[in-house]
C-alpha positions in Angstrom: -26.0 -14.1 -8.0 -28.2 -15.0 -10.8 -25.8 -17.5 -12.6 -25.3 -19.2 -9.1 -29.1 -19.4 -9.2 -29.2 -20.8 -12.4 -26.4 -23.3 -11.7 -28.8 -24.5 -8.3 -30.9 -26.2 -11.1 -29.5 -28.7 -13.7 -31.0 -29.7 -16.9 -31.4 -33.1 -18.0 -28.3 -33.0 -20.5 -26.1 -31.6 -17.3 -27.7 -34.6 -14.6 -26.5 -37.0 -17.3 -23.1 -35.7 -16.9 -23.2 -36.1 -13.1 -24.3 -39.5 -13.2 -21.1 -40.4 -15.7 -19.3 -38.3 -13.0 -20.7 -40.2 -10.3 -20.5 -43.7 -12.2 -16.7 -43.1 -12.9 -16.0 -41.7 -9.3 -17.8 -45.3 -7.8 -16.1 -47.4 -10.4 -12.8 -46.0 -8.7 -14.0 -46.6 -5.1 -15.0 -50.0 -5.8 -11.1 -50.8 -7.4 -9.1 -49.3 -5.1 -11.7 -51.4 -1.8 -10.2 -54.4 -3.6 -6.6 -53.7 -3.7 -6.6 -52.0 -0.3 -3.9 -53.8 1.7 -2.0 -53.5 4.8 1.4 -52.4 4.3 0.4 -50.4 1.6 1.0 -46.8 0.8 -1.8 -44.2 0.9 0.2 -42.9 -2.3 0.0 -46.0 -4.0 -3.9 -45.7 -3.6 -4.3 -42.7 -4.7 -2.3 -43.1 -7.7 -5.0 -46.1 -8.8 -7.9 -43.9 -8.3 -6.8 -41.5 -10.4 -5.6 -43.9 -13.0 -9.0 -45.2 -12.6 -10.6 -41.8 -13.6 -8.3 -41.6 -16.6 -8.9 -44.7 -17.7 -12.6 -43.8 -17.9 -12.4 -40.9 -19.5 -12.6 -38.5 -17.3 -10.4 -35.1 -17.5 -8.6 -36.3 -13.6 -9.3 -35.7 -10.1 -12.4 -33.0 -8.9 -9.9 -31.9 -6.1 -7.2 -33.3 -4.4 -7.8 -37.1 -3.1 -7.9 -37.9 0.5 -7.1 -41.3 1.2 -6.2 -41.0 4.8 -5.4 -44.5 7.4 -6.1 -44.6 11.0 -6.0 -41.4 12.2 -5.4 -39.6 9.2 -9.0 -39.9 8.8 -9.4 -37.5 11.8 -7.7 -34.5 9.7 -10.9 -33.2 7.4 -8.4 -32.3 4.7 -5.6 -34.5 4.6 -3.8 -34.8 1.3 -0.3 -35.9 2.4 -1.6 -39.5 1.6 2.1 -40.7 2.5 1.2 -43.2 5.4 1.9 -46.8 5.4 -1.8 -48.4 6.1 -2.2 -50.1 9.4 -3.6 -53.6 9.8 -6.6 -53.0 12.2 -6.8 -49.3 10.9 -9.8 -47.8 9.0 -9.2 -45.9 5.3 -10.7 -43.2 4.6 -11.2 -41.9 1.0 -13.4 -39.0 -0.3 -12.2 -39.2 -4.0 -14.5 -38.0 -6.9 -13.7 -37.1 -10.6 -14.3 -34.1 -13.0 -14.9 -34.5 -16.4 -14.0 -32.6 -19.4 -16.9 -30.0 -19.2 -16.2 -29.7 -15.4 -19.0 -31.7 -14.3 -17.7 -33.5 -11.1 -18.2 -36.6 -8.6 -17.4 -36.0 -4.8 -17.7 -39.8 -2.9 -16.3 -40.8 0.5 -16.3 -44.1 1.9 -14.8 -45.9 5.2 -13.4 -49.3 5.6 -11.3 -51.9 7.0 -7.5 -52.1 5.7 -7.8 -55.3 6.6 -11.4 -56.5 5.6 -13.0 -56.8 9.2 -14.1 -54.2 11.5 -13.5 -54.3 15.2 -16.0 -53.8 17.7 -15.6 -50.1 18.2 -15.2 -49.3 14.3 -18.6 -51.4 13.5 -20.7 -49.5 16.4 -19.2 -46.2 15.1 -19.7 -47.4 10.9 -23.2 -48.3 11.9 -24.4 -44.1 13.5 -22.6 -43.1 10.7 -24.2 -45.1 8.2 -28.1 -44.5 10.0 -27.4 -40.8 9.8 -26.7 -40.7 6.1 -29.5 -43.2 5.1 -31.9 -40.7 7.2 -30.2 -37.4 5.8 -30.8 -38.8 2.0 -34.2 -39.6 2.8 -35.1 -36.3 3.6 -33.7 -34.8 0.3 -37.2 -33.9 -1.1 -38.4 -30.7 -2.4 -39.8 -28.4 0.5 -36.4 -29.6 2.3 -33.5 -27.8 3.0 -29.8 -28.1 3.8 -30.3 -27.2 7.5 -32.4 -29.5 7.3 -31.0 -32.6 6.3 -27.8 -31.6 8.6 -30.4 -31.5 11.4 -31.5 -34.6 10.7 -27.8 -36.4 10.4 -26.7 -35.1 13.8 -29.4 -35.7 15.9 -28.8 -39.4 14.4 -25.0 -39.2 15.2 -25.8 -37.3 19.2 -28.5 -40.1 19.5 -25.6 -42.5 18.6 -23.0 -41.2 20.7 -24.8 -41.0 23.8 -25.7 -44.7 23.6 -22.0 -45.7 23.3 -20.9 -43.5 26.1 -19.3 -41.0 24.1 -21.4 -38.4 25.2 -23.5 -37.4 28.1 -26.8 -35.8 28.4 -29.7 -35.2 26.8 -29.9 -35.2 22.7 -31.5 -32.0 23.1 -29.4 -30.2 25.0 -26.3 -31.5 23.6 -27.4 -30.7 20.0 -28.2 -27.3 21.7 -24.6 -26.7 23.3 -22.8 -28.0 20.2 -21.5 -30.2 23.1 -21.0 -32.8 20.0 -18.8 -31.0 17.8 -15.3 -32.5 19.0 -16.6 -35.9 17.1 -18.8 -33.9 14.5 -17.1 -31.1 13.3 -18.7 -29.9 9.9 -21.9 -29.8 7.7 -23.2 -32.6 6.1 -23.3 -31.3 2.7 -22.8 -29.1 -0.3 -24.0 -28.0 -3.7 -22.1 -30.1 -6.4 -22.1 -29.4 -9.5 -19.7 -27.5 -12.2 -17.5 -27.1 -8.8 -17.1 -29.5 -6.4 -18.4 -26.9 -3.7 -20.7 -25.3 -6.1 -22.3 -22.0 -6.1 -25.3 -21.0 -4.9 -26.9 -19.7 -1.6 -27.8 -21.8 1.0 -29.7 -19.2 2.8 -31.6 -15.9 0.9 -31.6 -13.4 4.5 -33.3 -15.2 7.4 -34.4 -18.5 5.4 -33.2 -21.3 4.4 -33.1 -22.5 0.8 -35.6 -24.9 0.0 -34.5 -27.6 -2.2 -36.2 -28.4 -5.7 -36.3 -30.8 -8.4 -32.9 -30.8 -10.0 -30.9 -29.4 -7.7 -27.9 -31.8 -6.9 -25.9 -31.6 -3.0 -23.8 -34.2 -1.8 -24.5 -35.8 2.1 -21.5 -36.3 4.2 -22.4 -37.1 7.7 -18.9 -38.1 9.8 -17.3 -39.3 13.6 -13.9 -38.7 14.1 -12.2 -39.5 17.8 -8.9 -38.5 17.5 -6.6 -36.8 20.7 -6.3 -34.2 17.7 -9.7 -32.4 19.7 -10.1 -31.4 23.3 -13.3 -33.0 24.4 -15.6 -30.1 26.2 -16.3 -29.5 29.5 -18.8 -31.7 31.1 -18.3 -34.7 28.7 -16.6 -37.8 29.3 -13.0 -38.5 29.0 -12.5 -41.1 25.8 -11.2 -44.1 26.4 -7.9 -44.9 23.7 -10.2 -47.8 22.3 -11.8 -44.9 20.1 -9.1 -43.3 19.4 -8.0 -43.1 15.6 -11.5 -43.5 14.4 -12.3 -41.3 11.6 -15.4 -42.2 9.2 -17.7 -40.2 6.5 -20.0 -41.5 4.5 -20.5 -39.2 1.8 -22.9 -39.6 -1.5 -24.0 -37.5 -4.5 -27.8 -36.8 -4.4 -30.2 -35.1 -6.9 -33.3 -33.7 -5.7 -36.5 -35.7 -7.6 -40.1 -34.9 -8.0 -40.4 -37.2 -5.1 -37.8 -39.6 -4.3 -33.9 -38.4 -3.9 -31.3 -40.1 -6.7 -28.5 -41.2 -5.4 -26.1 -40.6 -8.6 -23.3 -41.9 -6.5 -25.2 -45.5 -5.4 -22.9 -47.9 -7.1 -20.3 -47.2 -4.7 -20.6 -49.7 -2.0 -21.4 -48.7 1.6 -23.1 -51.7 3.4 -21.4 -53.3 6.5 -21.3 -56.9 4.4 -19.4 -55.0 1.5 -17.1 -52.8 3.6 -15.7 -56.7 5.1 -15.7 -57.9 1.6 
């Protein structure tokens, strides 16, 4: 317990590490965005990510690579990454590096195999996208990670219930967990010398708070997939949905003031996704 403490705080030698991490994980992201194709195997991407983080110095791969079409997306740990992509499909690929003293990048990003979102996607992209802009601004110190999960899925209910996706009030939905068939899992972890780092989250009845130097990742997601039985009392989703599976997922180090995103020169915007 009082390594893991020590490893909740990096020094400045260690944050430069994670920014060359986080540099060489984007750099990857933004290759493989241009090459992505329809017809294409998710193998074939996967094998220029990782080329990319070789290239670049880096030691390989953090953990194994998702890169996950259509509704691939919808399985949180998919690493078959053997799927032809789909044209009209979303990809899916949380792909970070690690470098040679273990420091490590952990990015995820969404987007059109074939360069255009359709209607559905783009509503979707867009909760998504406001959960994790609000979640990252709320990565101060006095903050915690309940917190900022708090914040990223009353964004995503909010969201849902405006499309039709879910009925009721945000309250009593977030209440229920009457959500968790299209949000499934927390928005974030420690990152650091492992990908899911050490380090409590909660010391007995209270939350961790964050502090200068401490670095998590923030990961908010939808995914509409037959794959999970929508609960009682919610509506029935119509097969326009269906196969929709997005995260948005960034590296983050906590500032004085202001959160770092280490991971920022991977592109996330809805003009660049359609690039």
């Amino acid at each position: 317990p009082l390594l893991h403490q020590l490893r909740l705080y990096k020094e400045p030698w260690e944050l430069e590490r994670m920014r060359e991490a986080a540099r060489i994980s984007a750099k990857a992201h933004e290759l493989v965005r241009s090459f992505a194709r329809p017809g294409m195997n998710e193998r074939y991407l996967q094998s220029l990510i990782e080329q990319c983080f070789l290239e670049n110095g880096a030691r390989g791969p953090a953990y194994n690579s998702i890169v996950a079409g259509g509704d691939n997306a919808c399985i949180l740990h998919y690493t078959s990454n053997n799927a032809p992509l789909i044209d009209g499909d979303l990809l899916l690929i949380d792909a970070g590096c690690s470098l040679f003293d273990y420091y490590n990048g952990d990015i995820t990003r969404t987007f059109p195999i074939n360069g255009c979102f359709t209607g559905e996607q783009r509503a979707l992209y867009e909760v998504v996208l406001t959960a994790q802009q609000a979640a990252l601004e709320s990565v101060v110190p006095g903050q915690n990670t309940e917190g900022v999960h708090a914040i990223a899925v009353r964004v995503i209910v909010e969201g849902l219930v405006d499309l039709g996706l879910l009925q009721g009030s945000v309250d009593s939905l977030i209440e229920q967990g009457a959500y968790r068939h299209i949000y499934m899992h927390r928005t974030g972890h420690w990152l650091g010398l492992d990908v899911h780092d050490v380090g409590a989250y909660r010391l007995g009845d209270y939350p961790v708070k964050l502090e200068t130097g401490m670095v998590l990742t923030v990961e908010p997601g939808i995914y509409i997939s037959d794959r999970f039985e929508v609960p009682d009392g919610q509506p029935c989703i119509d097969d326009r949905w269906k196969g929709i599976g997005i995260r948005i997922e960034d590296d983050v180090l906590v500032g004085e003031t202001d959160p770092e995103v280490l991971s920022g020169d991977a592109e996330k915007s809805l003009q660049a996704m359609q690039s």
